[in-house]
Each structure stands twice: as C-alpha cells, then as structure tokens.
C-alpha positions as CSV (number, residue, x, y, z in Angstrom):
1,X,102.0,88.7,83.4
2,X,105.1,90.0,85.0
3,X,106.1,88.5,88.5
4,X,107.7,91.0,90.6
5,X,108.3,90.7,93.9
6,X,108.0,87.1,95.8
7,X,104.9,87.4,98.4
8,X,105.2,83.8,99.3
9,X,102.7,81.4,100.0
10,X,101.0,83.8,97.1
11,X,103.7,84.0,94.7
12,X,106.6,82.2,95.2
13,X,109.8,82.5,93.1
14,X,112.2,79.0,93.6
15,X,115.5,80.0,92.2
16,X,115.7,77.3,89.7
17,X,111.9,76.3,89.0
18,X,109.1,77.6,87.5
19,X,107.2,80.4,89.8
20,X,104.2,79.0,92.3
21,X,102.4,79.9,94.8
22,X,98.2,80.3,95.5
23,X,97.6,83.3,93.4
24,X,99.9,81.7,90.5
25,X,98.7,78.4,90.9
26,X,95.0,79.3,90.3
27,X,95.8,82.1,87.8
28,X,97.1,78.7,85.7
29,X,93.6,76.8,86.4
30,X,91.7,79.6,85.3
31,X,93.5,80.3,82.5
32,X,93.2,76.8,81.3
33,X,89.7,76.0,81.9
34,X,88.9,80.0,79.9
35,X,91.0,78.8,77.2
36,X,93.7,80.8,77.2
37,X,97.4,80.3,76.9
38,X,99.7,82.5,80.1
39,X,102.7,83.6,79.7
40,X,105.0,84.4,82.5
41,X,107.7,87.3,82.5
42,X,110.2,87.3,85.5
43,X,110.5,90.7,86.4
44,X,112.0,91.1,89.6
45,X,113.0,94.4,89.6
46,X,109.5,95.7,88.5
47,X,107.9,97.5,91.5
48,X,104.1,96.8,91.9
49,X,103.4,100.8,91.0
50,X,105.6,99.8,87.5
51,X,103.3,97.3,87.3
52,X,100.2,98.8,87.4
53,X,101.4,101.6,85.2
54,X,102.3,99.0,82.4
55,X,98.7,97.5,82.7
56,X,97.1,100.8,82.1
57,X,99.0,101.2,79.5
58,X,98.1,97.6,77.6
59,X,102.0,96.5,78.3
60,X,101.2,93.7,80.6
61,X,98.0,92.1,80.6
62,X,97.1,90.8,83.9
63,X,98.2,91.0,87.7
64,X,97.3,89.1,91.0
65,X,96.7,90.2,94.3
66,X,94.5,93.5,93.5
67,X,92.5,95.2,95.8
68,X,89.6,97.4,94.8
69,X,90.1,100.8,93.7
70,X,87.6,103.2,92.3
71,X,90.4,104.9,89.7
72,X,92.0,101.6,89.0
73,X,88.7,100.7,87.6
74,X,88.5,103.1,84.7
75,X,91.3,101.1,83.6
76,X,91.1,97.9,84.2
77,X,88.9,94.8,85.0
78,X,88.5,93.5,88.1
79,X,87.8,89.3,88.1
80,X,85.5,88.1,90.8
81,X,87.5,88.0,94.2
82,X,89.2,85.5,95.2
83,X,90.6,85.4,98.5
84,X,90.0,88.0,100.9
85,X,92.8,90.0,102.8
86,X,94.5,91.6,106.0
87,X,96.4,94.1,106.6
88,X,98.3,95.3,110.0
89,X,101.4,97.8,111.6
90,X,104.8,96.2,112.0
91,X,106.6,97.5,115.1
92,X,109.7,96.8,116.5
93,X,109.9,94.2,119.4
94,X,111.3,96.8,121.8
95,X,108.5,99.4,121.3
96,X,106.0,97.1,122.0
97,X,105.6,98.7,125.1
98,X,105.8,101.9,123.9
99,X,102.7,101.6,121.0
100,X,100.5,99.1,123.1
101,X,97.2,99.1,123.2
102,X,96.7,102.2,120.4
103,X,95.2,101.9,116.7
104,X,97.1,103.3,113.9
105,X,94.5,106.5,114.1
106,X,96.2,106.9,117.8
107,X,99.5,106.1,116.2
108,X,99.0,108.8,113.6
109,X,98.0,110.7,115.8
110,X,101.1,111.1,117.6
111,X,105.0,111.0,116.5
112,X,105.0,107.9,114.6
113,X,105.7,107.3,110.8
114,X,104.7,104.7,108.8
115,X,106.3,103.1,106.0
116,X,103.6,102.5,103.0
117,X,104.2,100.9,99.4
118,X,103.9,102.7,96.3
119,X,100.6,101.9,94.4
120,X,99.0,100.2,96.7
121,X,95.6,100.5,98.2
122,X,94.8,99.0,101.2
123,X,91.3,99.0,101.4
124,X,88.5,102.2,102.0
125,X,88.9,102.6,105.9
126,X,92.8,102.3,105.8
127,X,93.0,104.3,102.6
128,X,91.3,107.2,104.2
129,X,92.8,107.3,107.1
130,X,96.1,107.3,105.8
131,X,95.0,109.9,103.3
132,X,94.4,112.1,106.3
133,X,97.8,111.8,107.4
134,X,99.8,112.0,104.8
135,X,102.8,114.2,106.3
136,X,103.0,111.0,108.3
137,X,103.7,108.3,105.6
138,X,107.1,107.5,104.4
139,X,106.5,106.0,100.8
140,X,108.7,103.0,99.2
141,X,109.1,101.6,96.2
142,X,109.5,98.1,97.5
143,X,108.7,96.7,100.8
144,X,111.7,95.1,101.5
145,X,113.4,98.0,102.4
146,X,111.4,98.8,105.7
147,X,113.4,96.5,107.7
148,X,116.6,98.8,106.9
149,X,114.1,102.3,107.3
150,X,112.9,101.1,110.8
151,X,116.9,100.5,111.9
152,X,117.3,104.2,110.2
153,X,115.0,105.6,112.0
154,X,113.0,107.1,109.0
155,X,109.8,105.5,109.9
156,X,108.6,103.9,113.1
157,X,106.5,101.1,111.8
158,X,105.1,99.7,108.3
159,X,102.3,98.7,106.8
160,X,102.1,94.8,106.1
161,X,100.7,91.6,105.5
162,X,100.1,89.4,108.1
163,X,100.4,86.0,106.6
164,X,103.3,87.5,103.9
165,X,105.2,89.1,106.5
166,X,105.3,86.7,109.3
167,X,106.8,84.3,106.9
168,X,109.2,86.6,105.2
169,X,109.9,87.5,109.0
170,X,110.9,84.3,109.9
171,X,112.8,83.5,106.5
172,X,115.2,86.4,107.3
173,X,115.6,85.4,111.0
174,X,113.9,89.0,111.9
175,X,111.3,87.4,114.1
176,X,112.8,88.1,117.1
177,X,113.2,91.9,116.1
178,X,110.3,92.7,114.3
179,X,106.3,92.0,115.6
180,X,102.5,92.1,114.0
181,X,100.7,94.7,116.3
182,X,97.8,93.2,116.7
183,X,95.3,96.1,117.6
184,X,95.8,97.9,114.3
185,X,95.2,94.3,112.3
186,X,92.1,95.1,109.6
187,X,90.4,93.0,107.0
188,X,91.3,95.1,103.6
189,X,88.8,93.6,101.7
190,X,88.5,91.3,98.9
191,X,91.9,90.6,96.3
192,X,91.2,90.4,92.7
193,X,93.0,89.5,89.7
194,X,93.5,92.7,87.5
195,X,93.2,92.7,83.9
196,X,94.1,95.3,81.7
197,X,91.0,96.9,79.8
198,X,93.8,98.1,76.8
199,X,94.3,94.0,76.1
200,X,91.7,92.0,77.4
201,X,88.4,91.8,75.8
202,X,85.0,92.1,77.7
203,X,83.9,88.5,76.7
204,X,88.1,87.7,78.1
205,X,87.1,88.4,81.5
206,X,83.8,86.9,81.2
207,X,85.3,84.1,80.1
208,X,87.8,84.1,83.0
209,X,84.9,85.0,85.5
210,X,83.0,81.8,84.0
211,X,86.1,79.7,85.2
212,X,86.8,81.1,88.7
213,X,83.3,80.2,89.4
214,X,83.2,76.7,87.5
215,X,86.4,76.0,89.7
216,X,84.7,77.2,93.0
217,X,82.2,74.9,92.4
218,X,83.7,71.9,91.3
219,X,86.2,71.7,94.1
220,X,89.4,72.8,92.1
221,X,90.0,75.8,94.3
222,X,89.7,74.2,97.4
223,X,92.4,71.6,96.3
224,X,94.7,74.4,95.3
225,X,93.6,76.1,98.9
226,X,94.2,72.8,100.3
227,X,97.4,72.3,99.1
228,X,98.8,75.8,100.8
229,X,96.8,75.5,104.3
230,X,98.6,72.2,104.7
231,X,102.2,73.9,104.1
232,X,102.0,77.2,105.8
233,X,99.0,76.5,108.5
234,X,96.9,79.0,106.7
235,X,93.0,78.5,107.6
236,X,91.4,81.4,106.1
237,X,92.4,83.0,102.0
C-alpha cells in the first residue's frame, strides 16, 4: 500500500518513524490476524486519484479510507466498513456572515465555488448534487492547496473533513481564518478499505473480512479506537 497524503488521526506520517494512525493501525491488525504480510510504500507525492488509478490497474494492492462507489466496484473489493464518515463546506471566517444559515444546494445555487478533490466521492446525496453543478466546482489534485485557492479567490469554500481538517486547521495556525460551516455538515456514509480485484484473491478479502469481524468482536478494535478518542477527543469513527 502506498501512503500519500497525511489525514491525521487516520494516517499519520511522523517524520522519522514508521507511519500510524487509526486506519493504518487497524489495517496492521487485520492484516496479521488474515495472515498476511503489509508492505508500506511512502509516496507522498501520489495524489489519491494516482492512487486509485494504480489499484485498478493491480500496481498497488490496497488503500484506506474508501467510500462507496458503484464504478469503483467493478474494480475493486470493498472490505466491510469500518468507520463511518462526515463531510462539510470550509468557509472563510469573515464570510461567515455572508453564507449563514444556507446549505451547499443554496450555496450552489448562487455565486459560490467550491474547491473538490480529484477521485473522490463523497457519498450519493453529495455526489449528486455536486454532479448537478459542475460549472461550480474547482477540482484539485491535493487538498492542501485550498487554503492558497480561497486567499486567490478561485473558489469560495471547500469541501472537507471535519475531524481531518479541524486538526490540520489548528496545526497550520489557520483556525482563526478558516471555519466548519455547520449547516452544510453530512454523514458521507460508511469508509472501506479498498482492495484491488487485479491482486487480491476472492478468498484474500474473505480472509480479511473474517478478521475485521473477529477483531470487532474480540475487543481489538475498540482498543485501537480507544487509543485515538483519548488523543484527539474523537467520540464517534
């Protein structure tokens, strides 16, 4: 699996330790109790649409943090879920006032454009929406260039991740400049590991299914969930 980039508490990248976080930390514990040996590549250049390409084409074999997708699915296998996720508009702090009170259908709606990530999907009611304004989305490789987008100009907003962002936010010292707005805040759906079908056997993810579940049920995921709550104040994954 190639790491790409850092969406801490989910995958962390320490500059001179080995790469952690929840996703990464359970990935490990699955892959153990399945039987299976992981290899890790550090690739932090690789954009998550690279990544996704390279699965499909039976270069890498697995990726974290997948949401479903019906055309995805032709081409790869999607684990059990195993954390569920949220997605919401990031605004600056002085148009607050300006974009309060109004979903992101309203936003749409009006002169507003929205900073999305390449290759993502961001579950079926977002997805269509979005789809039906597409002269309204501004399209980015990585995410970490919305920041500089917003202070261009270019878009108004992006689309993030609450409990990514707001650390990331904080991180950078941004948190004074850049705010979650809250009325656009959805639950995406359910985040899967993704396997690609080119590589990994059906009995593979059966096998890898097997120990997601023996691991829910013997209480090894809530230690690893445990572990993260404590750090970050997370109550919900």
């Amino acid at each position: 699996m190639a790491i790409g980039t850092q969406r801490e508490p989910f995958v962390i990248q320490p500059k001179d330790s080995p790469v952690t976080g929840f996703d990464i930390d359970l990935l490990k514990a699955i892959v153990e109790k399945a039987g299976c040996k992981l290899e890790l590549i550090n690739k932090k250049d690789l954009s998550w649409d690279t990544r996704l390409t390279m699965i499909k084409e039976g270069q890498l074999d697995i990726a974290t943090g997948a949401s479903w997708n019906n055309n995805r699915a032709e081409w790869a296998h999607y684990s059990f879920p195993y954390r569920n996720e949220y997605a919401g508009i990031y605004i600056r702090k002085s148009d607050e006032d300006l974009f309060a009170s109004k979903s992101l259908a309203q936003l749409l709606a009006g002169p507003f454009t929205l900073g999305v990530t390449k290759g993502n999907t961001y579950g079926s009611k977002l997805d269509t929406l979005l789809a039906s304004h597409k002269n309204k989305l501004h399209s980015v490789d990585n995410s970490s260039s919305f920041y500089q987008l917003i202070d261009q100009g270019k878009i108004d907003g992006f689309i993030g991740y609450p409990v990514t962002d707001i650390i990331q936010l904080i991180r950078k010292k941004l948190d004074d400049k850049f705010t979650l707005h809250y009325e656009t805040v959805v639950k995406t759906g359910q985040v899967h590991y993704l396997l690609s079908k080119k590589t990994v056997s059906i009995d593979l993810i059966n096998a890898f299914n097997s120990a997601l579940v023996e691991l829910r049920a013997n209480g090894g995921y809530d230690k690893i969930v445990k572990k993260y709550s404590l750090s970050y104040g997370i109550n919900t994954w």
